[in-house]
Biotite code that builds the C-alpha atoms (Angstrom):
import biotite.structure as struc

atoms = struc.array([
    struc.Atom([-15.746, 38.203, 5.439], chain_id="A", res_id=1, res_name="UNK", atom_name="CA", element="C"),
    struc.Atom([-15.304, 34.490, 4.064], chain_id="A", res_id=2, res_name="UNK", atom_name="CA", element="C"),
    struc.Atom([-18.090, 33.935, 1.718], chain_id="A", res_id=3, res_name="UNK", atom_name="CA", element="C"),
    struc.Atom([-17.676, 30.359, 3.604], chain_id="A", res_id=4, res_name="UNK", atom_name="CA", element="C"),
    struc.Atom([-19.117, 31.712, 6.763], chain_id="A", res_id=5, res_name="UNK", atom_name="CA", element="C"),
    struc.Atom([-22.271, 32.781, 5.091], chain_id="A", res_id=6, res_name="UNK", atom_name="CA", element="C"),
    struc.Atom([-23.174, 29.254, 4.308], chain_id="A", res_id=7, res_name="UNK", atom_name="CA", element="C"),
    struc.Atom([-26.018, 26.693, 6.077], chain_id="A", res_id=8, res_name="UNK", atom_name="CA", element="C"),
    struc.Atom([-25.075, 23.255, 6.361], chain_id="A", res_id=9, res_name="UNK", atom_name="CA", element="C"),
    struc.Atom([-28.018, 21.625, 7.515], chain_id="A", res_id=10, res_name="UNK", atom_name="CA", element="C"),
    struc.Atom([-27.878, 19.611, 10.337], chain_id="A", res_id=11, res_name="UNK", atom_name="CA", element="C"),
    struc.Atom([-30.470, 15.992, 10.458], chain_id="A", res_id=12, res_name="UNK", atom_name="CA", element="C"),
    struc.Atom([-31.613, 14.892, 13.395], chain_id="A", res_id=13, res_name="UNK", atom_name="CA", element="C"),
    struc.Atom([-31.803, 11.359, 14.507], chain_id="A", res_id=14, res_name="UNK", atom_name="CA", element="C"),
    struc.Atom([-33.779, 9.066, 16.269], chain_id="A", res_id=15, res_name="UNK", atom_name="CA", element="C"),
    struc.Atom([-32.322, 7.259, 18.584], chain_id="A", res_id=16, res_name="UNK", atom_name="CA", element="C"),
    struc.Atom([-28.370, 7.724, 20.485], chain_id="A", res_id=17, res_name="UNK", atom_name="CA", element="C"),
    struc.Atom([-25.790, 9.100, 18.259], chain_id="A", res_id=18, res_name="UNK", atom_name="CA", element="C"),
    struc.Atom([-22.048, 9.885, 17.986], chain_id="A", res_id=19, res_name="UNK", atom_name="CA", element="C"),
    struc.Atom([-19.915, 12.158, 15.758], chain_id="A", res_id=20, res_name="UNK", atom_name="CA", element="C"),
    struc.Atom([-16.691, 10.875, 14.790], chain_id="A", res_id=21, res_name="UNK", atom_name="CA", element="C"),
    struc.Atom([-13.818, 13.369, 13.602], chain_id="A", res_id=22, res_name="UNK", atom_name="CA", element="C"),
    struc.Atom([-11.282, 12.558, 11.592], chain_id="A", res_id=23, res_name="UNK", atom_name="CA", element="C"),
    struc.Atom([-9.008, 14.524, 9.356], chain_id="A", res_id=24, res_name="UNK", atom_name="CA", element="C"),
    struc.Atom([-6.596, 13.468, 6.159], chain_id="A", res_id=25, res_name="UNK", atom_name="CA", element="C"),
    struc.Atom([-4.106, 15.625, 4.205], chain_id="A", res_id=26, res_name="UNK", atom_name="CA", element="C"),
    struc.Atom([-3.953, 16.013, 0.557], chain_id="A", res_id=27, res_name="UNK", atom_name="CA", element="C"),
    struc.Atom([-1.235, 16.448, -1.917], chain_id="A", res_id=28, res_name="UNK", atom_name="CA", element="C"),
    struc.Atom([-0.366, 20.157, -2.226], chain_id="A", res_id=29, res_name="UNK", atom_name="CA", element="C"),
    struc.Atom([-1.188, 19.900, -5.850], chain_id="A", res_id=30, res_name="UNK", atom_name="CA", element="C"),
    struc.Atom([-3.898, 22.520, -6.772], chain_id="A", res_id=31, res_name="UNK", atom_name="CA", element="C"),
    struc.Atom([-5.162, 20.359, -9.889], chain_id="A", res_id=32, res_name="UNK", atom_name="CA", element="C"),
    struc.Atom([-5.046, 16.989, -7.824], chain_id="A", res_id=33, res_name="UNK", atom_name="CA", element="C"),
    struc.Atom([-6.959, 18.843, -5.474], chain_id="A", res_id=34, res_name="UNK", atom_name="CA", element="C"),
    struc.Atom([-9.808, 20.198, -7.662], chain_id="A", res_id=35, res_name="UNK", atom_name="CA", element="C"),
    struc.Atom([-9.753, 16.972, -9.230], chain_id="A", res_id=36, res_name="UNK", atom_name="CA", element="C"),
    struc.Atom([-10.632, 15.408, -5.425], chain_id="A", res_id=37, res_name="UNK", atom_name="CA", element="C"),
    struc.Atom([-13.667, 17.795, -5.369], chain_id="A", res_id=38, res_name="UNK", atom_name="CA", element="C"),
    struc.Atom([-15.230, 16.815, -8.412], chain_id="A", res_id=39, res_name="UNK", atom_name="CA", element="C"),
    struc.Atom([-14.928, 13.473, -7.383], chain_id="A", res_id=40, res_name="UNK", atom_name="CA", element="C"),
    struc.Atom([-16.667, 13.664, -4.227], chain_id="A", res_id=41, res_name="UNK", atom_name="CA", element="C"),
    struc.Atom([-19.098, 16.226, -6.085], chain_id="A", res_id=42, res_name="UNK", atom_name="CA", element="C"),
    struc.Atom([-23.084, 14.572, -6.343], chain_id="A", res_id=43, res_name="UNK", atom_name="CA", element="C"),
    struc.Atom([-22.696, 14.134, -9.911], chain_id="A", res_id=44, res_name="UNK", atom_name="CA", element="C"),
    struc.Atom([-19.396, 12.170, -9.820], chain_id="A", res_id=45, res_name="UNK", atom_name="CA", element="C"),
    struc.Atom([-19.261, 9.889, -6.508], chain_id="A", res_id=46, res_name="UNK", atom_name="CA", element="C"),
    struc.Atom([-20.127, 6.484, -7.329], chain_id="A", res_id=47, res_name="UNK", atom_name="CA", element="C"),
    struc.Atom([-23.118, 5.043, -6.048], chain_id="A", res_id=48, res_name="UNK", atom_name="CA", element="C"),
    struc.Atom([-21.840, 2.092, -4.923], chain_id="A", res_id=49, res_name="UNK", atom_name="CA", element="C"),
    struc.Atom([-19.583, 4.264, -2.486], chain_id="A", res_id=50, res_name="UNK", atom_name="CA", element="C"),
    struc.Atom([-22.720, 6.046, -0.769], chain_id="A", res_id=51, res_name="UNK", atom_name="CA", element="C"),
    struc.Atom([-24.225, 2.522, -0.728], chain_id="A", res_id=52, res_name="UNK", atom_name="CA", element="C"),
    struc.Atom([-21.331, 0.756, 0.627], chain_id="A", res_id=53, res_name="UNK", atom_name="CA", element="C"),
    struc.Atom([-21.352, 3.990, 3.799], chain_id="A", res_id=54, res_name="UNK", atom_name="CA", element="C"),
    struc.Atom([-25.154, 3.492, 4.256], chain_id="A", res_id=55, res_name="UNK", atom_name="CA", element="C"),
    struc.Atom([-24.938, -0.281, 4.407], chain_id="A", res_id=56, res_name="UNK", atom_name="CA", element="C"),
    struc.Atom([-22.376, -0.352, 7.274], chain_id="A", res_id=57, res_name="UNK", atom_name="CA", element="C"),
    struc.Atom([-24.246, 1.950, 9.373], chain_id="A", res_id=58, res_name="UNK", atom_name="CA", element="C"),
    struc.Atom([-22.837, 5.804, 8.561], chain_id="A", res_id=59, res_name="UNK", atom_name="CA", element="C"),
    struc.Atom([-25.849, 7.696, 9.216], chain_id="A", res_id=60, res_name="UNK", atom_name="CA", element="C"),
    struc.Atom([-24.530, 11.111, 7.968], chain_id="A", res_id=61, res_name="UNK", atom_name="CA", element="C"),
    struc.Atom([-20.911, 11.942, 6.603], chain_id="A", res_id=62, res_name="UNK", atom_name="CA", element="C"),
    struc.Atom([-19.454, 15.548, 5.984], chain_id="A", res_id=63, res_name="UNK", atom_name="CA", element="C"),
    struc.Atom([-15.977, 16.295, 4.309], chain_id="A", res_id=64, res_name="UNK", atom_name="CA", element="C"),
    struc.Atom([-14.712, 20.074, 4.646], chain_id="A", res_id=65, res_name="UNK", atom_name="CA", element="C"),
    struc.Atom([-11.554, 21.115, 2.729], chain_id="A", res_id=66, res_name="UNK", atom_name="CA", element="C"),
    struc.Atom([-9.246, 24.093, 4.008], chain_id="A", res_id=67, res_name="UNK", atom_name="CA", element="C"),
    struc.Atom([-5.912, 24.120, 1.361], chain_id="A", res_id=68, res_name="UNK", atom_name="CA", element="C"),
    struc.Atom([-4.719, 20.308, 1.686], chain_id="A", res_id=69, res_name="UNK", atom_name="CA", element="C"),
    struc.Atom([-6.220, 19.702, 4.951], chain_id="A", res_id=70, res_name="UNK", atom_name="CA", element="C"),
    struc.Atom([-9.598, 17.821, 5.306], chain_id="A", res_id=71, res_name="UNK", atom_name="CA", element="C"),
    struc.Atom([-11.560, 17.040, 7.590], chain_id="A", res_id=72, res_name="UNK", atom_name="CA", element="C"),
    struc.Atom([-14.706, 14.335, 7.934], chain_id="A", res_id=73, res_name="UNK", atom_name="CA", element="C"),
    struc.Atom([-17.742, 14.508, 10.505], chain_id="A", res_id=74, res_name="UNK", atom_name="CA", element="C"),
    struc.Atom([-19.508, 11.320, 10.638], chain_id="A", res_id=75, res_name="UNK", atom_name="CA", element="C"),
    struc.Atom([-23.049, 10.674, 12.957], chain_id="A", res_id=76, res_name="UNK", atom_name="CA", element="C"),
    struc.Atom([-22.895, 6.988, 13.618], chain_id="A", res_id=77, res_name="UNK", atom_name="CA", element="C"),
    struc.Atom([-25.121, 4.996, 16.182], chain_id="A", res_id=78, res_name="UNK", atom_name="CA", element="C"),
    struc.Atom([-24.128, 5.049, 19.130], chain_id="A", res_id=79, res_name="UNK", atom_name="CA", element="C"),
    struc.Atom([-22.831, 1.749, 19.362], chain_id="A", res_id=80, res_name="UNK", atom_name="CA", element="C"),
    struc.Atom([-21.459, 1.591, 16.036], chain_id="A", res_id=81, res_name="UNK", atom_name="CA", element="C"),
    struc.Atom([-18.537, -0.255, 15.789], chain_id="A", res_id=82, res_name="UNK", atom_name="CA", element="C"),
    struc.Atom([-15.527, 1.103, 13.970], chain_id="A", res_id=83, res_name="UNK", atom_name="CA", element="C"),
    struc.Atom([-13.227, -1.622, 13.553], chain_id="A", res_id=84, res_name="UNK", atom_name="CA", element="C"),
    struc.Atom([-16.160, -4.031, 12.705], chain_id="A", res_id=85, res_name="UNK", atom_name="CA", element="C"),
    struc.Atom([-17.771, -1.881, 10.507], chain_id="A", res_id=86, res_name="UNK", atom_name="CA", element="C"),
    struc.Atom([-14.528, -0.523, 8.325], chain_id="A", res_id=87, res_name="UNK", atom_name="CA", element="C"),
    struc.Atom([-13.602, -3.938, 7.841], chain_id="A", res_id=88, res_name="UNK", atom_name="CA", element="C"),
    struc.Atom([-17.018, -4.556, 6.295], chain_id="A", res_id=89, res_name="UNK", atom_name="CA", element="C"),
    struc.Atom([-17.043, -1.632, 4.586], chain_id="A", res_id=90, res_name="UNK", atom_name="CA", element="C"),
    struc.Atom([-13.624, -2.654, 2.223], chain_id="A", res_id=91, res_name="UNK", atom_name="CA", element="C"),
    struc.Atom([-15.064, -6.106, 1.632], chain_id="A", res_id=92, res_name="UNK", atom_name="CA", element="C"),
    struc.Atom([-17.963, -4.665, -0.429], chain_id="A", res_id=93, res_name="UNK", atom_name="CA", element="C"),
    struc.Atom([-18.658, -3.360, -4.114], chain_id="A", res_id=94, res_name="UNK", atom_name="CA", element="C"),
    struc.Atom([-15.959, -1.434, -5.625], chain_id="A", res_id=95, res_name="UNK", atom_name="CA", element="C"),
    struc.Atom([-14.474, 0.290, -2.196], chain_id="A", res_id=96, res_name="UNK", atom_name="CA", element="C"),
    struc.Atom([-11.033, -0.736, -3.391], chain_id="A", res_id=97, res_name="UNK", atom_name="CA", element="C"),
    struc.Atom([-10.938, 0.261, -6.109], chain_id="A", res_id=98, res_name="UNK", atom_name="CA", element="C"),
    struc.Atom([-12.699, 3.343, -4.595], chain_id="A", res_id=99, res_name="UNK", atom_name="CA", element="C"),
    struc.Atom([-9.654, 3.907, -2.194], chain_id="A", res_id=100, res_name="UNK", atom_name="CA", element="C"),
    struc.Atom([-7.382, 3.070, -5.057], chain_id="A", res_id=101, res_name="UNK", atom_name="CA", element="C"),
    struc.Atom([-8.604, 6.310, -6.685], chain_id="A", res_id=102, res_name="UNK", atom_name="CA", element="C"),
    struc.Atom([-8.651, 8.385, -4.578], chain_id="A", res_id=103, res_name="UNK", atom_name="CA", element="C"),
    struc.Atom([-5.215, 7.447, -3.377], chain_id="A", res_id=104, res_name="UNK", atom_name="CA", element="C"),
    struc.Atom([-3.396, 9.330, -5.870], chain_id="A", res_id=105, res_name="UNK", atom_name="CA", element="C"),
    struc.Atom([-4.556, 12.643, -4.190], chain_id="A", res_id=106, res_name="UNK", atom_name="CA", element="C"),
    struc.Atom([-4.135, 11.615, -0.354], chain_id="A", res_id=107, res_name="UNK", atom_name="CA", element="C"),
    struc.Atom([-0.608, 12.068, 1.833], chain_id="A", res_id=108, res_name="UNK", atom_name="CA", element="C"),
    struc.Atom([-0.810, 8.521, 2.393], chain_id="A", res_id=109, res_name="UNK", atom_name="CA", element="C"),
    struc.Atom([0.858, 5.868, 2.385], chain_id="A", res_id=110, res_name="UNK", atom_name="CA", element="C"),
    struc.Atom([0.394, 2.985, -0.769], chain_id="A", res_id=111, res_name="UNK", atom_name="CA", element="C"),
    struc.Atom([-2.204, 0.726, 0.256], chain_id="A", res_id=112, res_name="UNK", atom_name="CA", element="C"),
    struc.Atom([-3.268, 1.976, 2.672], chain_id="A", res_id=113, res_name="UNK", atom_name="CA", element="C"),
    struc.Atom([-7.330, 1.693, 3.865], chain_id="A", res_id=114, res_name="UNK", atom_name="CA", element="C"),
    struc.Atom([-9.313, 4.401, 4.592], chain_id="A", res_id=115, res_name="UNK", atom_name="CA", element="C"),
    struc.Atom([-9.157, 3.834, 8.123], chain_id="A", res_id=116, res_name="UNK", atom_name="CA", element="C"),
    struc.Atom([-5.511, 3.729, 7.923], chain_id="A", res_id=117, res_name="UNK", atom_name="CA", element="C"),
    struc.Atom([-5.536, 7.185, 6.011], chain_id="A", res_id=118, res_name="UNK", atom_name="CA", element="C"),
    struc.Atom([-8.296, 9.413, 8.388], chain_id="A", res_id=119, res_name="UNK", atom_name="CA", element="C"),
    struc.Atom([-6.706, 10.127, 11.863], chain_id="A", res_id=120, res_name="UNK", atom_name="CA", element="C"),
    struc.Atom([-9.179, 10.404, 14.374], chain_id="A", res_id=121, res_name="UNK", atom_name="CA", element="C"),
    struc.Atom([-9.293, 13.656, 16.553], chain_id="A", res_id=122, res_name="UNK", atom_name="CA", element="C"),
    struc.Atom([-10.321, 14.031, 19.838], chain_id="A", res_id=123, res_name="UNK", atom_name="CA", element="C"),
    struc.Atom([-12.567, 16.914, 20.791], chain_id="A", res_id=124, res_name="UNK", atom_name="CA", element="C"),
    struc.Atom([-10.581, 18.784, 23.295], chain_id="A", res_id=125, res_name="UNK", atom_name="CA", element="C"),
    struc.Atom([-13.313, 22.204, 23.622], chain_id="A", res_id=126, res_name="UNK", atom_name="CA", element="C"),
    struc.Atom([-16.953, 22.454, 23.695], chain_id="A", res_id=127, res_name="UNK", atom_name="CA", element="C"),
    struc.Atom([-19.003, 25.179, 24.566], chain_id="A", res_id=128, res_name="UNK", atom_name="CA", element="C"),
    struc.Atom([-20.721, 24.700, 27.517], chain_id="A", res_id=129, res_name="UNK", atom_name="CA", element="C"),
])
């Protein structure tokens, strides 16, 4: 079996009404692009003023998983978290241009495009009942 499997992601619990958003974004098929994505997002290399800039608009919790080229991102927001508002905030502050700039080089994106731009959202279409 996947050694992937046999890992615990812990899960936070919130006060208050939540809402997960899902949204996924493809990579260049570039293994050393790739790896170089990971150490960026890695606790010892993110900036600070990234995790600040997430916290500050209202992301209460934000996963990335990586299959190949394909990622996906969980976020818990509030449940009446605005996205539009809150994205547009979110690329006004400290260094999340330059941020997306970055990172750019490793997405299947589109120049100039924002982060919202780049995740597509995905709509949950099975739960377990």
């Amino acid at each position: 079996m996947d050694e992937s499997f046999n890992k615990i992601y812990p899960v936070k619990k919130f006060q208050g009404s939540t809402r997960r958003v899902v949204q996924f974004l493809s990579l260049r098929d570039n293994p050393e692009l790739i790896a170089e994505y990971r150490r960026l997002h890695s606790r010892e290399y993110i900036w600070q003023e990234i995790i600040n800039g997430i916290r500050e608009v209202g992301i209460l919790e934000m996963e990335i998983y990586i299959c190949g080229t394909r990622l996906v991102m969980i976020l818990e927001v509030p449940a009446d978290f605005d996205w539009n508002v809150s994205m547009e905030r979110l690329s006004r502050l400290p260094r999340q241009q330059e941020w997306e700039n970055t990172v750019a080089r490793f997405q299947a994106a589109l120049p100039g495009q924002s982060s919202s731009e780049k995740w597509c959202p995905m709509e949950r279409m099975f739960h377990l009942y």
